[in-house]
DOFILO-831477 format. One record per residue: x, y, z of N, C-alpha, C in turn; residue number from 1. Coordinates in pm, whole numbers, plus 50000, padded with zeros to 5 digits. Example, Ala and Ser with C-alpha at 12.3 -4.5 7.8 and 13.67 -1.06 7.14 Angstrom:
2
+-------+-------+-------+-------+-------+-------+-------+-------+-------+-----+
!   n_X !   n_Y !   n_Z !  ca_X !  ca_Y !  ca_Z !   c_X !   c_Y !   c_Z !   k !
+-------+-------+-------+-------+-------+-------+-------+-------+-------+-----+
! 51319 ! 49431 ! 50780 ! 51230 ! 49550 ! 50780 ! 51320 ! 49670 ! 50780 !   1 !
! 51285 ! 49775 ! 50708 ! 51367 ! 49894 ! 50714 ! 51290 ! 50003 ! 50787 !   2 !
+-------+-------+-------+-------+-------+-------+-------+-------+-------+-----+
END
This chain:
112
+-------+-------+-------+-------+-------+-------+-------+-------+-------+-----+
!   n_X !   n_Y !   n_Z !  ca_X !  ca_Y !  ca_Z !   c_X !   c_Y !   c_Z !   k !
+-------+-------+-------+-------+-------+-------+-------+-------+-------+-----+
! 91677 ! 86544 ! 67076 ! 91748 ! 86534 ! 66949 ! 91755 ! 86673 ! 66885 !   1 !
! 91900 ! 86719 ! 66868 ! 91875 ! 86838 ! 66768 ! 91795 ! 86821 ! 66634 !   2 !
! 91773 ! 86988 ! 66619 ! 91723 ! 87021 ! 66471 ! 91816 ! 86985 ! 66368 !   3 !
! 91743 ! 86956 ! 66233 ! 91812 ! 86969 ! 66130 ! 91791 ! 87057 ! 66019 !   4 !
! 91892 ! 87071 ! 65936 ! 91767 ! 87155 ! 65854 ! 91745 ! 87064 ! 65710 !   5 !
! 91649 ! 87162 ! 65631 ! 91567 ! 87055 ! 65533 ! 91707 ! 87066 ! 65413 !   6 !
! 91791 ! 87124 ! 65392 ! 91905 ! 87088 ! 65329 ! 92023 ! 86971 ! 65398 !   7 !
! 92041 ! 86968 ! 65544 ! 92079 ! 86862 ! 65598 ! 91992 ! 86753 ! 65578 !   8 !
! 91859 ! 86759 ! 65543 ! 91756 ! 86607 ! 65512 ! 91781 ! 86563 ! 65385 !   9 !
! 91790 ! 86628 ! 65287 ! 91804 ! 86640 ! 65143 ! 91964 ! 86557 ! 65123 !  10 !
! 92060 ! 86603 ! 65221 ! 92171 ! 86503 ! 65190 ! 92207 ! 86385 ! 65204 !  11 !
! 92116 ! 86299 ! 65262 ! 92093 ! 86221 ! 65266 ! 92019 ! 86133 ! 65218 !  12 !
! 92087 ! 86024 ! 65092 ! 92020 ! 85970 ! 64948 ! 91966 ! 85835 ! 64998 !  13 !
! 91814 ! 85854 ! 65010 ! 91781 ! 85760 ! 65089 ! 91718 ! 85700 ! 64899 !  14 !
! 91720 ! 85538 ! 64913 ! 91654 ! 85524 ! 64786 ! 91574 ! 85367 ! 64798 !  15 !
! 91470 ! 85338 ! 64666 ! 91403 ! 85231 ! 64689 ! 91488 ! 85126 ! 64608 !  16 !
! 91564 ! 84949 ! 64711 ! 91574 ! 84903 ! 64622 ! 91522 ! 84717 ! 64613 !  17 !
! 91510 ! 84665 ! 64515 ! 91490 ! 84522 ! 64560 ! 91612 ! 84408 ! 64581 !  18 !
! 91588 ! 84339 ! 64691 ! 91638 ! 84249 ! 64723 ! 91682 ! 84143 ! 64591 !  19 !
! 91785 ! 84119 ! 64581 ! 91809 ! 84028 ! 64456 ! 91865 ! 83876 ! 64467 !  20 !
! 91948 ! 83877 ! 64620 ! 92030 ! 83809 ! 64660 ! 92026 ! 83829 ! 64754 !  21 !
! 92028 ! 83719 ! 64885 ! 92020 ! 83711 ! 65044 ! 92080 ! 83560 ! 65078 !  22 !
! 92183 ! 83604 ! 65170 ! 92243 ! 83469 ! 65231 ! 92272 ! 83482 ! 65380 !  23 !
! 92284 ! 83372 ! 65466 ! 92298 ! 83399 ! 65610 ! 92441 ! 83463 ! 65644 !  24 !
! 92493 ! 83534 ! 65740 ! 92635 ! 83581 ! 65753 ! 92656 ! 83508 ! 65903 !  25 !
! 92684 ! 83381 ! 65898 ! 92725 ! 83325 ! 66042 ! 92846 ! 83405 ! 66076 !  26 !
! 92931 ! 83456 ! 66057 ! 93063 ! 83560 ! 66059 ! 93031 ! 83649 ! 66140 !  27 !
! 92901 ! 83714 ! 66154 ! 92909 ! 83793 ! 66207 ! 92886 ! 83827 ! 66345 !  28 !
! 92890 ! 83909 ! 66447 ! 92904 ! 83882 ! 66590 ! 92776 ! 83854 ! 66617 !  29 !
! 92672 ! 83951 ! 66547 ! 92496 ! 83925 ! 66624 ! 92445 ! 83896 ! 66493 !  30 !
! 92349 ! 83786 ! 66474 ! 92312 ! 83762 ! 66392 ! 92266 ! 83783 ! 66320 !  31 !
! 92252 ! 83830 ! 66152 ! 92264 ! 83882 ! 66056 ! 92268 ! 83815 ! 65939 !  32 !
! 92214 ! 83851 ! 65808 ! 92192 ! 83852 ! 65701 ! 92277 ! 83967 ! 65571 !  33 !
! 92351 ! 83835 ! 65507 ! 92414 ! 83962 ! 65371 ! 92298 ! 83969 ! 65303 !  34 !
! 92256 ! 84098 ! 65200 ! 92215 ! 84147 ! 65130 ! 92254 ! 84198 ! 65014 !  35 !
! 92219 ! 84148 ! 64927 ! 92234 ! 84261 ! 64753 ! 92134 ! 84263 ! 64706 !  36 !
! 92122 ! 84428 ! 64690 ! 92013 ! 84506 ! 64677 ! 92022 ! 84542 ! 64494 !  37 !
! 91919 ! 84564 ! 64469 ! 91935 ! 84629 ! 64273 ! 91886 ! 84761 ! 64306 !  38 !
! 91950 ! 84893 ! 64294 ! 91881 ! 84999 ! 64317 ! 91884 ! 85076 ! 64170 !  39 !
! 91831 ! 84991 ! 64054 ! 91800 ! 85047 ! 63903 ! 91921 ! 85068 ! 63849 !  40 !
! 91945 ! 85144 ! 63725 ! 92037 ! 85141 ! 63635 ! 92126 ! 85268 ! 63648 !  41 !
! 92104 ! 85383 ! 63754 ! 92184 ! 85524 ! 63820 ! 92274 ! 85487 ! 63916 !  42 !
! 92215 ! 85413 ! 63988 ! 92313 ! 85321 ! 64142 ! 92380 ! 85155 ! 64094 !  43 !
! 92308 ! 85091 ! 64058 ! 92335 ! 84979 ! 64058 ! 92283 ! 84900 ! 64192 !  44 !
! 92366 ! 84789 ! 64166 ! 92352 ! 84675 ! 64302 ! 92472 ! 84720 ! 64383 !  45 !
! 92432 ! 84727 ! 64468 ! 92526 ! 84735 ! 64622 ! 92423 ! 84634 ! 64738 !  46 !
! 92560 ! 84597 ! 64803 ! 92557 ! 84494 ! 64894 ! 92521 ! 84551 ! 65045 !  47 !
! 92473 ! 84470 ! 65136 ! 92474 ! 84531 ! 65264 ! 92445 ! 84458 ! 65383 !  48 !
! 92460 ! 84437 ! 65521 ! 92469 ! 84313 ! 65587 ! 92341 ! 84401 ! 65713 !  49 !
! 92259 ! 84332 ! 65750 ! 92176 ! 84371 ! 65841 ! 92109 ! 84293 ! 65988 !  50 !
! 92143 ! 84310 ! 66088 ! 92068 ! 84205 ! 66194 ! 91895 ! 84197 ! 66146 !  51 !
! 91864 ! 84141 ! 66069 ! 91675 ! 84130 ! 66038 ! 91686 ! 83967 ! 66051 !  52 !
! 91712 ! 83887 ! 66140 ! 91702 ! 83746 ! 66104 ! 91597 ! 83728 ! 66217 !  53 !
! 91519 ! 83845 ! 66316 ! 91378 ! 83778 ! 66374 ! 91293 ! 83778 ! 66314 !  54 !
! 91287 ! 83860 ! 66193 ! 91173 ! 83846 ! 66130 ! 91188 ! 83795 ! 65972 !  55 !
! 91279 ! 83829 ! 65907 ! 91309 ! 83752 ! 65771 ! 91439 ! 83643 ! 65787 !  56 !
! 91390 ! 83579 ! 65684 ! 91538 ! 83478 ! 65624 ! 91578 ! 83531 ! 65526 !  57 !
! 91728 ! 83449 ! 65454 ! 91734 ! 83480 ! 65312 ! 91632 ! 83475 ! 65240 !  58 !
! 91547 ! 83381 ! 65188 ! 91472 ! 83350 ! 65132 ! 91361 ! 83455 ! 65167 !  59 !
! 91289 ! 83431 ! 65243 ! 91189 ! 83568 ! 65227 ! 91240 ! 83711 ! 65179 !  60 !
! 91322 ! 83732 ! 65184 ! 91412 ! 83883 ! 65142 ! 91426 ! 83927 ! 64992 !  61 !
! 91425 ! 83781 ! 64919 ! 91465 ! 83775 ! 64785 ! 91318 ! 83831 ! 64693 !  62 !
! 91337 ! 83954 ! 64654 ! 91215 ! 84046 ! 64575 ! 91155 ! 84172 ! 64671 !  63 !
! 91177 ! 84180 ! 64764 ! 91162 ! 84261 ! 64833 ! 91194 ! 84395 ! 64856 !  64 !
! 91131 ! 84483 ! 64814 ! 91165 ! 84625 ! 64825 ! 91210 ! 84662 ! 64927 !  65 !
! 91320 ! 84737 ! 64937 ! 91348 ! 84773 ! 65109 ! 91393 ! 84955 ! 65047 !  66 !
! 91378 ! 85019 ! 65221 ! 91420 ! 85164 ! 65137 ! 91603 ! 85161 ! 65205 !  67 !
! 91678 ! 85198 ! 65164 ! 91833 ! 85206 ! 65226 ! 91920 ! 85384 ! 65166 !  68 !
! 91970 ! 85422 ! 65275 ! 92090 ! 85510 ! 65258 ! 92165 ! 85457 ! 65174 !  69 !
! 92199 ! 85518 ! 65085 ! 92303 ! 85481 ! 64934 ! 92409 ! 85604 ! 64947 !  70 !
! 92425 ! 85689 ! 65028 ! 92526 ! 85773 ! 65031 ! 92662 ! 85818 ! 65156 !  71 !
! 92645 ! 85674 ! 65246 ! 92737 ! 85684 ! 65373 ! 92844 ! 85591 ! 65317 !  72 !
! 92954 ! 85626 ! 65332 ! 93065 ! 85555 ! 65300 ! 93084 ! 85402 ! 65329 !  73 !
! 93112 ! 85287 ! 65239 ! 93132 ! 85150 ! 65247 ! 93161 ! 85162 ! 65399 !  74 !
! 93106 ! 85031 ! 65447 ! 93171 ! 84971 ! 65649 ! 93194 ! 84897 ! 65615 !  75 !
! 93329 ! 84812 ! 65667 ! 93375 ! 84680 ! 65656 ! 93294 ! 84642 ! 65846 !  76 !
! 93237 ! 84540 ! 65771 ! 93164 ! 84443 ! 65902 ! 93217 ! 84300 ! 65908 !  77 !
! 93356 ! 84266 ! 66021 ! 93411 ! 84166 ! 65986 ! 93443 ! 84163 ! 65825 !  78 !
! 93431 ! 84003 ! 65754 ! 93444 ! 83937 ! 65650 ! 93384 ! 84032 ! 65535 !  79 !
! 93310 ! 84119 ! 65555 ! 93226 ! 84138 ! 65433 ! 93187 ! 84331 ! 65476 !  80 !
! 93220 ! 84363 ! 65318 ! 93197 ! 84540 ! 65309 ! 93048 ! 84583 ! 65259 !  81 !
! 93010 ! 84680 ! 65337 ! 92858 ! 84711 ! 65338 ! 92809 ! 84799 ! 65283 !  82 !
! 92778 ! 84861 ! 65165 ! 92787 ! 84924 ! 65088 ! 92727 ! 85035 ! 65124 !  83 !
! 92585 ! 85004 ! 65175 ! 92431 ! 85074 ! 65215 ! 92386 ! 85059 ! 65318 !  84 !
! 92279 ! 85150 ! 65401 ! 92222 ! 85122 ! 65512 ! 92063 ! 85137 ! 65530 !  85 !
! 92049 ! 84980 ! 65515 ! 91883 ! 84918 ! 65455 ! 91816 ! 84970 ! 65601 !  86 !
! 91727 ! 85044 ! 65617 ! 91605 ! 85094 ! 65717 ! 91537 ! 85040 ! 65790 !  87 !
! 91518 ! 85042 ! 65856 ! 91407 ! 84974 ! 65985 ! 91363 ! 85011 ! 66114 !  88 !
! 91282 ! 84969 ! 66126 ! 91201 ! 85015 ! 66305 ! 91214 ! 84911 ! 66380 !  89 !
! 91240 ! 84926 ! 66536 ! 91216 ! 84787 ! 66599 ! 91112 ! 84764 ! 66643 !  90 !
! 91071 ! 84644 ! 66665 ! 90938 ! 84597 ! 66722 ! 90942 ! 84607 ! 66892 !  91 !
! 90854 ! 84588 ! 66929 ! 90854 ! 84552 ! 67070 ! 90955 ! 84488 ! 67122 !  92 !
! 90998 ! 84378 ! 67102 ! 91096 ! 84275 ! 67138 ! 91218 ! 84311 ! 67101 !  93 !
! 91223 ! 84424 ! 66996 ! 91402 ! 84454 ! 66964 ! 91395 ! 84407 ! 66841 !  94 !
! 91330 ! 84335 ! 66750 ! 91353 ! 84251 ! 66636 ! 91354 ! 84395 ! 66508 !  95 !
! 91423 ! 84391 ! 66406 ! 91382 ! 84507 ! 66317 ! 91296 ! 84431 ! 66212 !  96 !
! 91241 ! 84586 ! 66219 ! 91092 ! 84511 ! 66096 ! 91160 ! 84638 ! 65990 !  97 !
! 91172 ! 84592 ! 65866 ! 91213 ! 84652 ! 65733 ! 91127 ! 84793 ! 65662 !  98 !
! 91183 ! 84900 ! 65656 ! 91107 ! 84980 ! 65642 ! 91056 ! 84969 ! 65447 !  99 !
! 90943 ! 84964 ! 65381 ! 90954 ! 84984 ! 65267 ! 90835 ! 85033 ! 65203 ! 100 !
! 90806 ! 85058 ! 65083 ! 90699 ! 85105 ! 65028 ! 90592 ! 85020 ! 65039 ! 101 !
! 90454 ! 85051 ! 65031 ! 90340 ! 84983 ! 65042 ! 90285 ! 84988 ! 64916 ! 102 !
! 90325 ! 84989 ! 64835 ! 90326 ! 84965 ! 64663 ! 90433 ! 84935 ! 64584 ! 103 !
! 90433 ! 84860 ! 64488 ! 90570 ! 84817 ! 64415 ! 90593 ! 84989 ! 64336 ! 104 !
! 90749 ! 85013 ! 64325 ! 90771 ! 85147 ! 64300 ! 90908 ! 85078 ! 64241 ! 105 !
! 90968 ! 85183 ! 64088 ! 91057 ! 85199 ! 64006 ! 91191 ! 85183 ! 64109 ! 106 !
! 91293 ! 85073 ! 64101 ! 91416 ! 85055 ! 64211 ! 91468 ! 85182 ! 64167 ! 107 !
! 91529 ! 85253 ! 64273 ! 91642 ! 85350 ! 64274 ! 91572 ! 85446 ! 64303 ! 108 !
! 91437 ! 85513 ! 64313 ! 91388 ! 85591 ! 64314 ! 91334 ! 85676 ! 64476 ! 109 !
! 91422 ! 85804 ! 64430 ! 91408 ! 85862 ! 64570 ! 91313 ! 85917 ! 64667 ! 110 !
! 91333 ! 85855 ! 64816 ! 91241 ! 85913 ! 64954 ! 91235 ! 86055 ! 64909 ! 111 !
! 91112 ! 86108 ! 64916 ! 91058 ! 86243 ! 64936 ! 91032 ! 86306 ! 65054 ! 112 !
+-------+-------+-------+-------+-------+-------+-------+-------+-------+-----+
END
C-alpha cells in the first residue's frame, strides 16, 4: 500500500455519530441495513446503508455510536442515497464488526 501523507490523513472527516434510526434494506443486492446516523448540531443526520446484518439488526443499532467518513460524496446504492461511510473491520468469517469508541463521546466529534 502506498504512503500517505499526514495532510492526505487530515482530509479525510472521519466523525463520531449515533445511530438514531435503522431499518432492513431487502433492495439491496447483499444484505444490508439502512442507517441514520445524528452526527451533532455542525453535520447533522445523514443516512447510510451498510452490509453489518452478521452481526447487528436494526434494532441493536439504534443508540449506537459508530465512527463514519462524513466527507466522500453521496452513493446512490440501488433505491436509496448514502450519505456516509460508517467503519468497520471484518471478522474471521467476513462478517463486519462496527468500528466505534469505547466510551460514550460528544456526536460529531472528530477521529484524531
Amino acid at each position: 500500500m502506498a504512503e500517505i501523507s499526514f495532510d492526505d490523513f487530515l482530509a479525510v472527516d472521519i466523525r463520531v455519530g449515533t445511530v438514531v434510526r435503522a431499518e432492513p434494506f431487502p433492495e439491496a443486492r447483499k444484505p444490508a441495513i439502512k442507517m441514520w446516523i445524528d452526527f451533532g448540531p455542525e453535520i447533522g443526520e445523514r443516512k447510510t446503508s451498510a452490509q453489518v446484518t452478521v452481526h447487528y439488526t436494526p434494532e441493536s443499532l439504534i443508540g449506537k455510536q459508530v465512527m463514519a467518513v462524513v466527507n466522500f460524496p453521496p452513493r446512490q446504492i440501488g433505491p436509496f442515497m448514502s450519505e456516509v461511510l460508517v467503519l468497520g473491520c471484518m471478522d474471521p468469517e467476513g462478517g463486519v464488526v462496527l468500528i466505534a469508541p469505547d466510551q460514550a463521546v460528544p456526536n460529531g466529534g472528530r477521529m484524531h
